[in-house]
N, C-alpha and C positions, 0 to 999 in steps of 0.2 A: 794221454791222460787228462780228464776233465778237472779243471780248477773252479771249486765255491767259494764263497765265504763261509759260508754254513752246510753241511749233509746231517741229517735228520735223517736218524735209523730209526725207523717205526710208523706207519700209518693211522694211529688210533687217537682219540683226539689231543692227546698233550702232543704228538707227531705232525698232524696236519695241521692242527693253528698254531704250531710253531714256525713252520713251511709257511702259510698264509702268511702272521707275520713280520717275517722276513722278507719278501715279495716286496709287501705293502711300505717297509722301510728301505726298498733298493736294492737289498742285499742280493745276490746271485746264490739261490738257493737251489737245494736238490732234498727230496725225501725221497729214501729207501725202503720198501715194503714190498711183502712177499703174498700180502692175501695172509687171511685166516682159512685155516684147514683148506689150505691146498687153494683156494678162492683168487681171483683176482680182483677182487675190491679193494678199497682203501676203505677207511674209519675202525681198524683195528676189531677186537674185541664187543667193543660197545655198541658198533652200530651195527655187527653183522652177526654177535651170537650173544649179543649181552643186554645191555640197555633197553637196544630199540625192538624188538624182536619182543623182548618179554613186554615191554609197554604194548605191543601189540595183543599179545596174546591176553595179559591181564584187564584191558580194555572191553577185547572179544569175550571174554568170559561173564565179566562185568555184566556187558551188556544178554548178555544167554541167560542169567541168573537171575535178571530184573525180569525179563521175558517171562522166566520160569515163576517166579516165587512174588513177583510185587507187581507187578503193571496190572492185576487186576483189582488190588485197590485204589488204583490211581482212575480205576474204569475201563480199564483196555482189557479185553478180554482176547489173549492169544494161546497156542499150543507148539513153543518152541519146538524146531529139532535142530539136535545138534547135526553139522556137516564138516566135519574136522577137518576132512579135505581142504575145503573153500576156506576155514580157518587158516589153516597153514599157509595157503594160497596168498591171501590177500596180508598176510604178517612179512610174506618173502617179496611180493612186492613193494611193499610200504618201505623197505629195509635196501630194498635196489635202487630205488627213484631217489636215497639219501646219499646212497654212497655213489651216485653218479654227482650227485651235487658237488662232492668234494672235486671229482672230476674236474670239474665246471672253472671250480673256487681254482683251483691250482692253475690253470690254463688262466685264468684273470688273472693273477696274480703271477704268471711267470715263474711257475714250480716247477722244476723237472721232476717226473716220477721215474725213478730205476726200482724197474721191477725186478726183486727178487731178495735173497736170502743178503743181509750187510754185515760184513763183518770188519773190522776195525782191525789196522795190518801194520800198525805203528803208528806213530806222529804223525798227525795231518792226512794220514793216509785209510782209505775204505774200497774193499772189494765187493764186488755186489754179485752176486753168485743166481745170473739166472736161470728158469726152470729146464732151459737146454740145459744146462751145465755150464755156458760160457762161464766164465770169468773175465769182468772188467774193472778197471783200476781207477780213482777218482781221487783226488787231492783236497783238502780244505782245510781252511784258519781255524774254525772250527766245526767241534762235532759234538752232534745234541744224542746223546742215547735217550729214544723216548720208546723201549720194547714192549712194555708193559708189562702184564701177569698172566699167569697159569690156574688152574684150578688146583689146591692143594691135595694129595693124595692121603689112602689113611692104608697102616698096614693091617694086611686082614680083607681086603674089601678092592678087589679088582674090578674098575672100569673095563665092563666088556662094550659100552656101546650097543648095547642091547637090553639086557633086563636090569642092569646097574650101571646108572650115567651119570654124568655130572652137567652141570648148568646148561653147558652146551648142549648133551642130548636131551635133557629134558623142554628144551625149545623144539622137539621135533621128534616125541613118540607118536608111533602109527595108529595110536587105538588112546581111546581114554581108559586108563585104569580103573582096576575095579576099586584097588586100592595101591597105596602108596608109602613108601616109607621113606622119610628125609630124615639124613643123621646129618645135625647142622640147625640150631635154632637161630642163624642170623638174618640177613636182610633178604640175601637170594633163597636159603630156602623158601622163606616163610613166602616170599613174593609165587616161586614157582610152587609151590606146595599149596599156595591158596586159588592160583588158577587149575588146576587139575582136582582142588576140591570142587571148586563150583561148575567142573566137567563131568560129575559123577564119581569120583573116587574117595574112597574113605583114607584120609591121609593120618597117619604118624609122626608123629616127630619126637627124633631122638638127639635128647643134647646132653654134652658131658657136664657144662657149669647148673647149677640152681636155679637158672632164671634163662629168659631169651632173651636175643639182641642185648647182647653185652655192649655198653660204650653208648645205650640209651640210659633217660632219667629213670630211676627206680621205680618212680611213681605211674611214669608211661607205660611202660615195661610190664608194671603188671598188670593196667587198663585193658592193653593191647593185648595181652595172653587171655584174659579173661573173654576178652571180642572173637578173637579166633576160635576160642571156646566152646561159645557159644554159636559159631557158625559150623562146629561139627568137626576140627581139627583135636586130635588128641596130642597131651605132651607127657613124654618120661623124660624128664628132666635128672640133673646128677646120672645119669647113665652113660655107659661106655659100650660102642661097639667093640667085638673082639674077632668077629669074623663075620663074610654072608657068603651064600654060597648058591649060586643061581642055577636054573634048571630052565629046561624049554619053557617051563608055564609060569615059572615065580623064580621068586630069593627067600632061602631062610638067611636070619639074621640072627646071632646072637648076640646078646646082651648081658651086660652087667652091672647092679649098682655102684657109682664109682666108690662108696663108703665103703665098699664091700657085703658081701653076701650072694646068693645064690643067681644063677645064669638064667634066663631066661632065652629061647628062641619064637621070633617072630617071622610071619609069613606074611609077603607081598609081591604082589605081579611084578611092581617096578622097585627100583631103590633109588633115592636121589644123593647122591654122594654130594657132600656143602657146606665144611668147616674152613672154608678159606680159599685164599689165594696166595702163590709165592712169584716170587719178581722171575719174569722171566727174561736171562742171559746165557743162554747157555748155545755154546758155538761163538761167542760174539766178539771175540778175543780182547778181552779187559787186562789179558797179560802182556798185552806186546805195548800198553802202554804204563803198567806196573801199577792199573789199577787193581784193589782186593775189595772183597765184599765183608760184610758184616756174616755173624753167626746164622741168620736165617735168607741171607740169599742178598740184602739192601745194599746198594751204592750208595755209599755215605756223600753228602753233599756240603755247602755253603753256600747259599744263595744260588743254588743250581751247579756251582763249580763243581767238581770232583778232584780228587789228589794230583789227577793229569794235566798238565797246562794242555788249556783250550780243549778239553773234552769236559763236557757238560752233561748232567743228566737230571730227566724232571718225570712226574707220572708214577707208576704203579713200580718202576726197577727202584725208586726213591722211601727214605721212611714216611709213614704218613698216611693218613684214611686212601685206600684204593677207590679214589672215585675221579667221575672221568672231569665232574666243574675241579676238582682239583687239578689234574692234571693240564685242564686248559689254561689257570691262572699262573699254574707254576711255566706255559710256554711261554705266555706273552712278557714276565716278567726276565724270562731267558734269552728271549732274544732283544728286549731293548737292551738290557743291558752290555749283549755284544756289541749294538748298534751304540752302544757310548750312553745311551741312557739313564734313566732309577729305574731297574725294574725290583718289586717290590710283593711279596703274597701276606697276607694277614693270615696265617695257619688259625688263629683263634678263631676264625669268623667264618668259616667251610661247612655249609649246611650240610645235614645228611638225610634223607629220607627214605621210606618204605614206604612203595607204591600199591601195596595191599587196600584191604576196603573193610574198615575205616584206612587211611593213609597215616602215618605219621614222621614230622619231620621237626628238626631240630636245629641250631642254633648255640654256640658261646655255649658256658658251664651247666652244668646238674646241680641238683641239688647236694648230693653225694661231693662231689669235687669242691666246692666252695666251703663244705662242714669242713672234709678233709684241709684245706687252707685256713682254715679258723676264721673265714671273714663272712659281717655280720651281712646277712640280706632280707629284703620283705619279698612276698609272695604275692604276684597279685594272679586268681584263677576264674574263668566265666566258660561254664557249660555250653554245648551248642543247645542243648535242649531249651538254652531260655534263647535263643537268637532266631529273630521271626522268623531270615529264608531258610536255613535249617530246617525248624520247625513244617510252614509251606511245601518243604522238599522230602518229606520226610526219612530228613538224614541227621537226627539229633544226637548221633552218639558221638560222645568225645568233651572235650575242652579243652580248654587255652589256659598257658602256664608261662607266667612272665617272671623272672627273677630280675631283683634289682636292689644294688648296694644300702645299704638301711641307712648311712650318710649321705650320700651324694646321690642317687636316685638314677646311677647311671645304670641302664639296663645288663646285666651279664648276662643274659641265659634266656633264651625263650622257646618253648615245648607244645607240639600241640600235636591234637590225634584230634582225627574228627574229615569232613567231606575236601577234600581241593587243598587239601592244609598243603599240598608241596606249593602251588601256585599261591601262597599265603607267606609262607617262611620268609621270602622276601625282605620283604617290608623289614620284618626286622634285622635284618641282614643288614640293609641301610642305613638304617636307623643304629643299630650296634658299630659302624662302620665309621659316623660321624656322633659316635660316644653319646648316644642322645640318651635322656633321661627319659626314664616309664612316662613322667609327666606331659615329656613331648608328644608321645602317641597319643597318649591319653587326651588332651586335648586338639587333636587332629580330626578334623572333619573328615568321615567314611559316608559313603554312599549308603542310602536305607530303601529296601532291605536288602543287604548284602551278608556274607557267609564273616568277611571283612570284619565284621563291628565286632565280633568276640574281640577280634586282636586289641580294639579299642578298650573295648572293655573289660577283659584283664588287666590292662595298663591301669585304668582307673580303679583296680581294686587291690593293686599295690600300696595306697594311700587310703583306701579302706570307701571309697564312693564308688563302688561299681553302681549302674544305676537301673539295673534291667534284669538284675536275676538278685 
């Protein structure tokens, strides 16, 4: 029987740079990972049917769409074809050459990988159930559950993997639809929903609440519906699915107003199933060490702890935005503090973004959240349409949204839609991080012409000088 300090069930990233490290601080580490759908890769979820894959495809599309619809104001004159093939191709490569990296990482850092299925068999103790069927037994001080999620199911609406799929299959249908229907107005729909519109499909979206991307600013929220709008996605909003019912050539779907009223049914080649995700545990025996979950699926936590001495868990089985920079910051915070450390996560300061076109990404409170807290704040906001490379580029839709305490100027919130904004959020991340005030940005020198200076210049028009729009 193999003795760690640490086994790490899970491959995905709160899994592997939990394993990293642990490595990197001595400890005798082991991750346990079985592959996604049956695969033998490591980086769980994100790198091999979520993240990276979709960044791939939205990229690819991206660039098809410019091809198609702009590069001949720019003076390029071409006549795209699409090759979905070679698409897919070069998305499954891109996706291989990452998760050998981790490969790479774990062998530097003295990871052992046990491949296969981990299941937790009491105190200190983990079986790891390879795809022979062996079974083998492994001992450790402690244990990190890092499984992740599942895509959530709806009743009514069975994923066949064929003409109705969820995230997963919609990274690898055979054809570009003619059209499409996603029940789900969050961050994955709208991401996969807006790469298959700019493949040729006329896309749907069907969401229960009033509004999309719920847990975004209000005021973003309806920028970004109105953007998507206008690039040819429709939205029933307040709607409820109640069934869909697929055939060799399509899905009827019906519908219903959720206030009530009359049912409609809709027809689409494809369906994209995408109101969520739920923690996935299941097999992983949380009873043999008398751990219990919450109402919808969550390992209640403390600082990573769970109700088990020395069983730990961090990532998507934990409460918390299902995202993977979270799940990395909740690793390294998990294992220093095995390692006797502070390990420590700022939950306020977890950027979230949507990698659509325009992108939008976000930061600290809403404007909603702060009313609701009764506390007083100024607004500083600057268009890209007035920021030169914007402009030059022409990619002017959007702007920047800086909230900040109308006493102390310390920044809470900052929001932006508009070209590159995830590679933007940043800054204020930072900046929010060491409590800085709008004032500080505001007065920071930004390189010109860069996409950059909005962020500037929202900051200066929390105090009312913006100087450029």
């Amino acid at each position: 029987m193999a003795q760690y300090d640490v086994i790490i069930i899970g491959g995905g990233p709160g899994g592997y740079n939990a394993a990293i490290r642990a490595g990197q601080l001595g400890l005798r580490v082991a991750c346990v990972d079985k592959g996604v759908d049956g695969g033998a890769t490591l980086g769980g979820t994100c790198l091999n049917v979520g993240c990276m894959p979709s960044k791939a495809l939205l990229h690819a599309s991206e660039m098809y769409d410019a091809a198609a619809n702009h590069f001949a104001e720019l003076g390029i004159e071409v006549s795209p074809k699409l090759n979905l093939t070679q698409m897919m191709a070069q998305k499954a490569a891109s996706v291989g050459q990452l998760t050998k990296g981790i490969e790479f990482l774990f062998k530097k850092n003295k990871v052992d990988w046990l491949r296969g299925a981990g299941r937790i068999a009491g105190p200190g103790k983990v079986e790891v159930t390879g795809d022979d069927g062996k079974v083998t037994a492994h001992e450790a001080k402690n244990i990190v559950i890092a499984t992740g999620s599942l895509p959530s199911s709806l009743p009514g609406v069975e994923v066949d993997g064929n003409r109705i799929v969820d995230s997963t299959g919609a990274l690898s249908l055979a054809e570009a639809p003619k059209s499409l229907l996603v029940i789900g107005a969050g961050i994955i729909g709208l991401e996969l929903g807006s790469v298959w519109r700019r493949l040729g499909a006329q896309v749907t979206v069907v969401e229960f609440l009033d509004r999309i991307t719920p847990g975004m600013d209000a005021e973003m929220a309806k920028t970004f519906q109105r953007s998507l709008t206008k690039q040819g996605m429709v939205f029933k909003l307040g709607a409820k699915v109640t069934g869909a019912k697929a055939s060799k050539t399509g899905v009827a779907v019906t519908v219903e107003p959720v206030a009530g009223g009359a049912a409609e049914t809709l027809a689409a080649d494809y369906v994209l199933l995408c109101i969520g995700r739920r923690p996935y545990t299941d097999g992983l025996g949380l009873d043999t060490v008398g751990i219990t979950q919450d109402r919808r699926g969550f390992i209640e936590t403390d600082h990573g702890r769970t109700s088990a001495p020395g069983v730990w868990a961090i990532g998507d089985v934990t409460v918390g935005p299902m995202l993977a920079h979270k799940a990395e910051d909740e690793a390294v915070a998990c294992i220093e503090t095995i390692a006797g450390k502070a390990g420590h996560v700022n939950y306020g300061l977890i950027p979230s973004v949507v990698y659509t076109s325009p992108e939008v990404a976000w930061v600290g409170a809403t404007e909603e959240e702060l009313k609701a807290q009764g506390r007083a704040y100024k607004v500083g906001k600057f268009p890209f349409s007035a920021n030169s490379r914007a402009k030059i580029n022409h990619e002017t839709e959007g702007f920047a949204k800086v909230l900040a305490d109308a006493v102390t100027d310390e920044i809470l919130g900052a929001h932006l839609i508009g070209p590159q904004v995830s590679e933007m959020i940043g800054e204020y991340c930072v900046a929010m991080e060491f409590r800085a005030a709008s004032e500080d940005v505001a007065r920071t020198c930004h390189p010109h012409p860069t996409r950059s200076e909005a962020l500037r210049q929202a900051a200066m028009g929390v105090e009312g000088w913006t100087m450029q729009a």
